[in-house]
C-alpha positions in Angstrom: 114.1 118.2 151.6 116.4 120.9 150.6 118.2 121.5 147.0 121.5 119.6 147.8 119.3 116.5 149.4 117.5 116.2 146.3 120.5 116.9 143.8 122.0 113.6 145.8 119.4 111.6 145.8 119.0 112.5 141.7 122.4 111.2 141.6 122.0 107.7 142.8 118.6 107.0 141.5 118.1 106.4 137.4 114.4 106.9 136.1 113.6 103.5 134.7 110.6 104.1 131.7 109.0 100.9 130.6 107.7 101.5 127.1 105.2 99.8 125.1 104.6 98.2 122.1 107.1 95.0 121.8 105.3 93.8 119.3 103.3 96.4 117.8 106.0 99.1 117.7 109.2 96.6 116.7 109.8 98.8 113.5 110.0 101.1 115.3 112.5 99.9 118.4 114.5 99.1 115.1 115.4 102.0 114.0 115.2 103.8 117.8 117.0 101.8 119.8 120.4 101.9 117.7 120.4 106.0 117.5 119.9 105.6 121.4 123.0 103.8 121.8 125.2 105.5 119.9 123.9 108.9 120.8 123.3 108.8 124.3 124.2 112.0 124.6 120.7 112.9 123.1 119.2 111.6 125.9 119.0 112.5 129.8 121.9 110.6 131.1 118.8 110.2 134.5 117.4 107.9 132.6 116.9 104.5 130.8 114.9 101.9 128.9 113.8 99.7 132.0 111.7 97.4 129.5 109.4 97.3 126.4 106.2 95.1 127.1 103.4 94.2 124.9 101.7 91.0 123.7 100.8 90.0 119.9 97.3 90.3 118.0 96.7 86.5 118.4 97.7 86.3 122.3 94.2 84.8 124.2 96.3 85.4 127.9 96.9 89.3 126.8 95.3 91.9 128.0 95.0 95.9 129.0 94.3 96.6 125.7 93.4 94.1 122.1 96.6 92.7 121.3 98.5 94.8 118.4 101.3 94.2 116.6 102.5 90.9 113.6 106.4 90.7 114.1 108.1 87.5 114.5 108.6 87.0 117.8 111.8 85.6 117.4 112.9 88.9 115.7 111.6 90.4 118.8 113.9 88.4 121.1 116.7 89.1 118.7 116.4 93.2 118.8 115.5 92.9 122.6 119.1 90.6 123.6 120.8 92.7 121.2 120.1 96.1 123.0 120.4 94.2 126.5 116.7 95.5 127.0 113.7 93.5 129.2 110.8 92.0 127.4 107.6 92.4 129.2 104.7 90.0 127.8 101.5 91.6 128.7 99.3 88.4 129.9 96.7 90.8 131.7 93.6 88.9 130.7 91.4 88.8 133.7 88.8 86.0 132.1 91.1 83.1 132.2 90.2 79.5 132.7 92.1 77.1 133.4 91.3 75.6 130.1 93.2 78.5 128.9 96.5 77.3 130.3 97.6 74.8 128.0 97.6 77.2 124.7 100.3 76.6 122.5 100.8 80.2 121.1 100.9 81.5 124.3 103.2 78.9 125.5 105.3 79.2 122.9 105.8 83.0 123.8 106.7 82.1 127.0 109.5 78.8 125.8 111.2 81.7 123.9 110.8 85.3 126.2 112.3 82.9 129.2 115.8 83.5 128.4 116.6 87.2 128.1 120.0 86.7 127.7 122.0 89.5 129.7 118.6 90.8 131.3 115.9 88.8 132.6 112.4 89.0 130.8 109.0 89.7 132.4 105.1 88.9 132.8 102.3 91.6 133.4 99.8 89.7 134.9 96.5 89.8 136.4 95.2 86.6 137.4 97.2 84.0 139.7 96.3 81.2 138.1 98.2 82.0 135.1 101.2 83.5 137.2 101.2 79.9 139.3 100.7 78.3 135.7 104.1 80.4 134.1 106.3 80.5 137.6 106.2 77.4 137.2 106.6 76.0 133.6 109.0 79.0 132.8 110.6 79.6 136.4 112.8 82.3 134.5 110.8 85.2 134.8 109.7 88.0 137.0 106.5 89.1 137.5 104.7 92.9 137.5 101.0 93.3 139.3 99.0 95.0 136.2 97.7 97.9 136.6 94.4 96.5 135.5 93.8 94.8 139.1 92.4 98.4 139.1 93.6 98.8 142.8 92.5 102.1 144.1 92.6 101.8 148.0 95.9 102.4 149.2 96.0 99.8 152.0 95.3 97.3 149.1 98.2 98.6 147.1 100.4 98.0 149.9 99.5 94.6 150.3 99.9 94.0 146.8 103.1 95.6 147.1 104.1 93.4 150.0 103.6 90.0 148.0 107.0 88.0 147.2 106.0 87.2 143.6 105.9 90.5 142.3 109.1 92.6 141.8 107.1 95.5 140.1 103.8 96.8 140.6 101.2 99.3 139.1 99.1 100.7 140.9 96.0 102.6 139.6 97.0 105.9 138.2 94.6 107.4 140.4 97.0 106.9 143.2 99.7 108.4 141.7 99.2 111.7 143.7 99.0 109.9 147.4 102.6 111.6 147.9 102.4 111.6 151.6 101.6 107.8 151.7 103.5 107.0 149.2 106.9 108.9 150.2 106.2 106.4 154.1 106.9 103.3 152.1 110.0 101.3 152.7 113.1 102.2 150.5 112.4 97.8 148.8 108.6 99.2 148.7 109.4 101.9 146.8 111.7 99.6 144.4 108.7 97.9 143.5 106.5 100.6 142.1 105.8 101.6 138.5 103.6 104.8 138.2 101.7 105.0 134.9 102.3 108.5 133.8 100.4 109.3 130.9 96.9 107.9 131.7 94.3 109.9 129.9 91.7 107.5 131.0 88.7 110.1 133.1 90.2 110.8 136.6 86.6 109.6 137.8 86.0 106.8 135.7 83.8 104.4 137.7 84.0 101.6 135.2 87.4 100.9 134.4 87.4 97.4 135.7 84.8 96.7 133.0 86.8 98.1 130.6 89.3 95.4 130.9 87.2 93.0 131.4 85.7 94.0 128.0 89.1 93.9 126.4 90.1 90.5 128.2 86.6 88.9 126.7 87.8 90.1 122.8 90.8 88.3 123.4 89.5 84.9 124.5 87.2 85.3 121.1 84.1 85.9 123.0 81.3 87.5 121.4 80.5 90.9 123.1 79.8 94.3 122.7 82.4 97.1 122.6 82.8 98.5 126.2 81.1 102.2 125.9 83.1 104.4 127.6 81.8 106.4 130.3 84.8 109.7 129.3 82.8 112.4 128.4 86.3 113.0 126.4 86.3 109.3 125.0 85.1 110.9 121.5 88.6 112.4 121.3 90.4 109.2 121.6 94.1 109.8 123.3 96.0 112.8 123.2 99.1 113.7 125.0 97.4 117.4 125.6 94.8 115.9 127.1 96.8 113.3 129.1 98.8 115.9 130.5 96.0 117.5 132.0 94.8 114.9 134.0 94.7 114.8 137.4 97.1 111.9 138.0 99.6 113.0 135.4 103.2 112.5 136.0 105.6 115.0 133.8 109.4 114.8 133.5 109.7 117.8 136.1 107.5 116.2 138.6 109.8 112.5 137.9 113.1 114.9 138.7 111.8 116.8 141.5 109.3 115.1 143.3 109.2 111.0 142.4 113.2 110.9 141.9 114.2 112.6 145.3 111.8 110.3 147.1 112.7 107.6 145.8 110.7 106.1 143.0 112.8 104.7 140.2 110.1 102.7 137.3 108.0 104.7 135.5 105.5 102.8 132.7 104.3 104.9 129.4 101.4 103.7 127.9 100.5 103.8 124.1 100.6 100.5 122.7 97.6 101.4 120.2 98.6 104.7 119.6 100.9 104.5 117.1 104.2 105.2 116.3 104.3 109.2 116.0 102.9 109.1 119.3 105.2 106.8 120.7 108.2 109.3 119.1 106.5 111.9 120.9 106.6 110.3 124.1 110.3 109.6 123.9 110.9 113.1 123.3 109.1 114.0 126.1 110.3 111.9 128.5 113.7 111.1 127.5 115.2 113.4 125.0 117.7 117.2 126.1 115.3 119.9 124.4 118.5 120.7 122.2 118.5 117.3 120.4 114.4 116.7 120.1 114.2 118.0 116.4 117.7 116.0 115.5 116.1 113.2 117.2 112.5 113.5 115.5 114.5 114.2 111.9 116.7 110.5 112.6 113.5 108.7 113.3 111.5 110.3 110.3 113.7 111.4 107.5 116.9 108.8 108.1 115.1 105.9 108.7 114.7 103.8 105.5 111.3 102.3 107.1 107.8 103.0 106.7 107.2 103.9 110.1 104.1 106.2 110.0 
């Protein structure tokens, strides 16, 4: 593909980023999301806010990671429908009974996240019991394959791909570099994948699946043993250094030159237990002109009247 094919293709496609923390980080997307709609110029005018997904500490159908995060949720739904922005819930568990269904809390989530006002919400989900069980109680939503299906064979990913209930899905980060399979799917194939880009899990992690299943098993209450992690980085916890070295990383150059041109669109960050600073970080990274990433990180520190780190 030559220069001018790409500039045109960069022109009709905007990089969606799906960001986390709805819950956890709602401080945060306070005092964020007005400076990024009054100063869009800050930002690459590529890209947008596709959604913000998370689930709250008390959530037994979340999932991916311990739920995080105490704000209202109907101060969530407020902030989102102001800002016109998609609410993800992440209901990832992977241990769920049927039993599990009839939860109020989680219910409850799902009676106020169906309306999304301008924008229609979403469900991360893993299990299709619960998506049969929300599809339909709460018909209003859309659904995105989680990432923690762990699918790793790229036959499997297409068939997962190919299923009418999903209009998103993740694959496993490890297949984020399958460019010459990926780039044969259909243009509506395409539409449907989100590449996680900042995985720092180990590129040859073995047990990832248990990993989740672990975190699934704390959320139900069950009484278990942390998952060990089988990293021999895992002593580090995450950093974005060390994120960007792995294997499967996807960087803003590699989003403009490579994902963008072939037509990839939704891109997920992850970072919901990070924390905030990290989060910042992110958005400068992924989203913020060089020229306005100190102005940016001085509105989010210094300006904001929160306590946000």
């Amino acid at each position: 593909m030559n220069d001018k094919n790409c500039a045109d293709s960069e022109e009709k496609i905007t990089a969606f980023y799906h960001l986390p923390g709805l819950f956890e980080f709602y401080e945060f997307y306070k005092a964020f999301l007005p400076l990024f709609k009054e100063h869009r110029e800050y930002f690459y005018n590529w890209c947008d806010i596709g959604s913000i997904y998370g689930a709250p500490a008390d959530c037994i159908w979340g999932g991916g990671r311990v739920g995080f995060g105490d704000a209202r949720a109907e101060d969530v739904v407020a902030l989102m429908q102001e800002y016109g922005i998609s609410s993800r819930l992440t209901f990832s568990n992977s241990m769920l009974e049927e039993k599990h269904l009839s939860d109020k809390r989680c219910n409850a989530l799902c009676s106020m996240f169906e309306d999304g006002g301008e924008v229609q919400n979403g469900v991360i989900i893993h299990l299709d019991l619960l998506l049969d069980h929300i599809a339909k109680n709460y018909p209003g939503f859309y659904f995105v394959s989680s990432t923690t299906k762990v699918i790793t064979d790229f036959d499997e990913l297409v068939k997962e791909i190919d299923r009418s209930e999903f209009k998103y899905v993740v694959p496993d980060f490890r297949l984020n570099k399958e460019l010459d399979r990926l780039k044969s799917l259909s243009d509506k194939q395409k539409e449907k994948v989100e590449f996680l880009c900042n995985e720092c899990c180990w590129f040859d992690c073995y047990d990832r699946k248990n990993c989740y299943k672990n975190v699934s098993m704390k959320a139900l209450g069950m009484d278990c043993e942390d998952h060990v992690c089988v990293s021999p980085t895992s002593d580090r916890g995450y950093r974005f250094s060390d994120a960007m070295k792995n294997p499967a990383f996807i960087g803003i150059d590699s989003i403009q030159k490579v994902y963008m041109p072939a037509g990839f669109s939704n891109y997920k960050i992850e970072g919901r237990s990070l924390g905030s600073a990290i989060l910042l970080e992110f958005i400068l990274y992924y989203m913020t002109k060089p020229e306005y990433q100190l102005k940016v990180r001085e509105e989010i520190y210094l300006d904001s009247s929160l306590d946000l780190f």
